[in-house]
C-alpha positions as CSV (number, residue, x, y, z in Angstrom):
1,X,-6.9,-22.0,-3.6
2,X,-9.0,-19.0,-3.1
3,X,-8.4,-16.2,-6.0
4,X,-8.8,-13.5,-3.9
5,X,-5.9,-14.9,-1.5
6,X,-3.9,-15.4,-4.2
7,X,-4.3,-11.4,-5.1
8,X,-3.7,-10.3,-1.6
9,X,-0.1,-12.6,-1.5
10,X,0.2,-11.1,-5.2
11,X,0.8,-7.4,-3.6
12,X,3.0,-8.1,-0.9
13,X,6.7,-7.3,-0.7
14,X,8.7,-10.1,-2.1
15,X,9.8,-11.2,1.0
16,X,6.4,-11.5,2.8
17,X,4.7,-12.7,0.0
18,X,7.4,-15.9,0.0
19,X,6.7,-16.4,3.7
20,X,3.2,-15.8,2.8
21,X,3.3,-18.4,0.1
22,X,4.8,-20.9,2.4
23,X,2.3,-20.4,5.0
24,X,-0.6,-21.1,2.5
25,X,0.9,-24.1,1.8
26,X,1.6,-25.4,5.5
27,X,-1.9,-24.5,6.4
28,X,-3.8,-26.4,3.6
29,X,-1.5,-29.5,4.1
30,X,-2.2,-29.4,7.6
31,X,-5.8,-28.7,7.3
32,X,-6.5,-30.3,3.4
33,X,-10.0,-29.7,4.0
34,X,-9.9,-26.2,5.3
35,X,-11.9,-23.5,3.5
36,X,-9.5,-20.3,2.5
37,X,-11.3,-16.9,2.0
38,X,-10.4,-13.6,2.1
39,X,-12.3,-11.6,5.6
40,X,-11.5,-8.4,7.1
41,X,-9.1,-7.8,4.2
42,X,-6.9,-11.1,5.2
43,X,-6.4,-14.6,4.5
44,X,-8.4,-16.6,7.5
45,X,-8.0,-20.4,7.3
46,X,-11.7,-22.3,8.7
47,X,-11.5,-25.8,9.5
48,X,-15.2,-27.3,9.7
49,X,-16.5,-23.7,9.6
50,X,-14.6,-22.3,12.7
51,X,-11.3,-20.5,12.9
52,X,-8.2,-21.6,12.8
53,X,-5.8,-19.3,11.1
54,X,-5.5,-15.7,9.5
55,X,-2.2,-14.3,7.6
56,X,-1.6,-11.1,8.0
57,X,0.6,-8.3,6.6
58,X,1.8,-5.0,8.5
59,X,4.8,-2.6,7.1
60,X,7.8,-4.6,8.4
61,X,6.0,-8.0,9.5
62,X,4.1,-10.6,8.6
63,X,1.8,-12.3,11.2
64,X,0.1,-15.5,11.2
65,X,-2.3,-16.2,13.9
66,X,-3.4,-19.3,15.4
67,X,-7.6,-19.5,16.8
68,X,-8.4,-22.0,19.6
69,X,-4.0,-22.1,20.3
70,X,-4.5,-21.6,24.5
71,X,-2.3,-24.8,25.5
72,X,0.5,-23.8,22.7
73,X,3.5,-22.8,24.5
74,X,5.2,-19.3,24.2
75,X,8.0,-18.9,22.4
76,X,9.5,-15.4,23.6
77,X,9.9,-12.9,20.8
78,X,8.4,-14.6,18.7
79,X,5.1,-16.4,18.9
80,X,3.2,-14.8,21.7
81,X,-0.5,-15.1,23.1
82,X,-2.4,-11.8,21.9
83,X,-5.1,-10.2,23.9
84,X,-7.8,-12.6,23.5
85,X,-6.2,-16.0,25.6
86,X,-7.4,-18.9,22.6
87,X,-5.2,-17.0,19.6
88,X,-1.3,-16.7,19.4
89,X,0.5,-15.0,16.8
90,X,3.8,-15.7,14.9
91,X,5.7,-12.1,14.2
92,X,7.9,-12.8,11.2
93,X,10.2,-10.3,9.6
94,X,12.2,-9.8,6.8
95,X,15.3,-11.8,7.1
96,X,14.5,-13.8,10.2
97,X,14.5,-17.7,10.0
98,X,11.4,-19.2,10.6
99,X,10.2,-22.5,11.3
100,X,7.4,-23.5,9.0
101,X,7.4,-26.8,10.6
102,X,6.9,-25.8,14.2
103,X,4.6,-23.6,13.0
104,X,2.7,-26.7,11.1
105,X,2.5,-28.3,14.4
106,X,1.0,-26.1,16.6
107,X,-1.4,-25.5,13.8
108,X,-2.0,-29.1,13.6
109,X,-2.0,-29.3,17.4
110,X,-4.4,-26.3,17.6
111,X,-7.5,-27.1,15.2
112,X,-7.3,-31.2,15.6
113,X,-10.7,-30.3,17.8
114,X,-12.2,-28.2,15.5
């Protein structure tokens, strides 16, 4: 685990930084090989050297991004296509139930070309 990541989790709110946590985890259990660093200020997940997932944390959200996720389905409210068509993004906030599992799949689903 990247020391860097580990600082920017460090300084979130304790609620993001748990969803955070959880995240980290998902993604290097789906991806054991992927290579963690911290870019643009956020955790981005690489999986042989190309994109496949970036944490990041707003105010009152946290987002997690999938790269190369065009066939993933929508789910509304929730887990949306952004304004590039190959990346969704999972809007998490404080409170809300979140399916790390689902979330493990469509990471799963998403880099297995990669």
């Amino acid at each position: 685990m990247n020391p860097e990541v580990t600082q920017y989790i460090e300084k979130l709110q304790p609620w993001q930084k748990e969803a955070a946590t959880t995240l980290r985890k998902m993604v290097l259990k789906t991806i054991p090989d992927a290579e963690e660093r911290l870019q643009y200020g956020k955790p981005h997940y690489l999986k042989n050297g190309q994109y496949a997932a970036v944490i990041s944390a707003a105010k009152d959200k946290l987002s997690f991004m999938l790269f190369n996720a065009t066939e993933l389905a929508e789910i509304k409210g929730y887990f949306q296509s952004t304004t590039a068509p190959d990346r969704k993004t999972a809007t998490i906030k404080d409170g809300q139930a979140v399916d790390y599992k689902q979330l493990g799949d469509f990471l799963k689903q998403s880099s297995k070309s990669l």
